[in-house]
C-alpha positions in Angstrom: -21.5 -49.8 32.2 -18.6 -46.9 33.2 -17.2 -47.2 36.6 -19.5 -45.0 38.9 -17.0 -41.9 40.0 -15.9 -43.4 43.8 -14.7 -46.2 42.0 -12.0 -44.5 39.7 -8.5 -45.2 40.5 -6.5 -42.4 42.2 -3.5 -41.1 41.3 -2.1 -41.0 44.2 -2.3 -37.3 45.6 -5.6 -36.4 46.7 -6.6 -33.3 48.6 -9.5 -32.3 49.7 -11.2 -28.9 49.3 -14.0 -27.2 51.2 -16.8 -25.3 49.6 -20.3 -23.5 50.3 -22.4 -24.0 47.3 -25.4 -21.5 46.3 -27.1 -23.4 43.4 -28.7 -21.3 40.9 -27.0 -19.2 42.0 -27.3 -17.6 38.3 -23.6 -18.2 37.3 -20.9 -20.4 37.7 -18.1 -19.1 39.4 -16.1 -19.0 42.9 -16.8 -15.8 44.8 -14.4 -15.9 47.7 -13.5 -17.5 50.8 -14.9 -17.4 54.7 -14.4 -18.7 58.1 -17.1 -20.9 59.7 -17.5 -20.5 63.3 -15.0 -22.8 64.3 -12.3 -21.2 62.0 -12.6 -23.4 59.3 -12.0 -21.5 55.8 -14.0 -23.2 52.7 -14.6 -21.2 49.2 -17.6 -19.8 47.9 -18.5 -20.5 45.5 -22.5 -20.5 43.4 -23.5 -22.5 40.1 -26.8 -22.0 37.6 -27.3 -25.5 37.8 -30.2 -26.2 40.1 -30.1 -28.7 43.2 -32.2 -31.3 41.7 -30.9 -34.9 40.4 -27.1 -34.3 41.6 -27.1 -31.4 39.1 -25.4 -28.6 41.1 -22.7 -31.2 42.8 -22.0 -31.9 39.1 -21.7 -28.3 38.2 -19.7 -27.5 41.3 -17.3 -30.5 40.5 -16.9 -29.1 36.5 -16.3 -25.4 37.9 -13.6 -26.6 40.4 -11.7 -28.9 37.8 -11.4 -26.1 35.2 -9.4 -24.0 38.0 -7.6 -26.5 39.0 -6.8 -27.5 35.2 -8.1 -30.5 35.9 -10.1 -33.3 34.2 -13.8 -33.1 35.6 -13.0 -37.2 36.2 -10.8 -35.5 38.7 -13.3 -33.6 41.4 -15.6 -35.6 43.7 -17.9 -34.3 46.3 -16.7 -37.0 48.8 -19.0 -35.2 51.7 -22.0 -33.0 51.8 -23.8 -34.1 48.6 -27.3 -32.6 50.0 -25.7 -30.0 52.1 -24.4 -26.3 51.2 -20.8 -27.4 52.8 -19.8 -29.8 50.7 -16.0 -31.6 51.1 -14.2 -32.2 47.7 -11.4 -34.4 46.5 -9.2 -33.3 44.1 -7.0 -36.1 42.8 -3.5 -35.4 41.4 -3.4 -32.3 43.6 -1.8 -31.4 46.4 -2.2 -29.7 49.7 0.4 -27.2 48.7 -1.6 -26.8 45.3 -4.7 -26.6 47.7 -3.6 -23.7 49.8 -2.1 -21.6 47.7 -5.6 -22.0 45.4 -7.7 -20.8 48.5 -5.1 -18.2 49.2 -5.7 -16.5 46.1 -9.4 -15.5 47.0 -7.9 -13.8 50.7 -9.9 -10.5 50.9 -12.4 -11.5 48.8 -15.8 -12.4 50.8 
């Protein structure tokens, strides 16, 4: 039986990465970044994948990992797995790596 995901060994760097998740949401892709109320910026980001069986987290993990450049292996929902706000680790990547990705979807909510 494969390791379940949690159980992978890390690389070392790991940042974590947060994210509002519309599942089928008709397409898999980020759509920008927001501020909750308490000034905390996440993505946006939707999947077709539906929220049924872990589906969508799996989706959302596979979507994030390809724009990273990533291994899917990679991305974990470490927080939120039933939520909409979900928390994600992102091993091998750093917070640098992290900001810079958010940055790029400023202006675009």
């Amino acid at each position: 039986m494969a390791p379940r995901r949690a159980d992978r060994q890390r690389s070392g760097a790991l940042s974590k990465l947060r994210v509002r998740l519309t599942p089928a949401g008709g397409a898999d892709r980020i759509d920008g970044r927001a501020q909750d109320a308490d000034g905390n910026t996440y993505l946006k980001a939707r999947v077709r994948a539906a929220p049924e069986n872990n589906e969508a987290n799996r989706a959302l993990e596979a979507l994030i990992a390809k724009a990273f450049g990533v291994p899917k292996s990679k991305v974990t929902v470490s927080r939120g797995q039933t939520a909409r706000l979900k928390v994600l680790e992102i091993d091998g990547t750093g917070d640098a790596e992290i900001a810079a990705f958010v940055a790029k979807y400023e202006g675009k909510s």
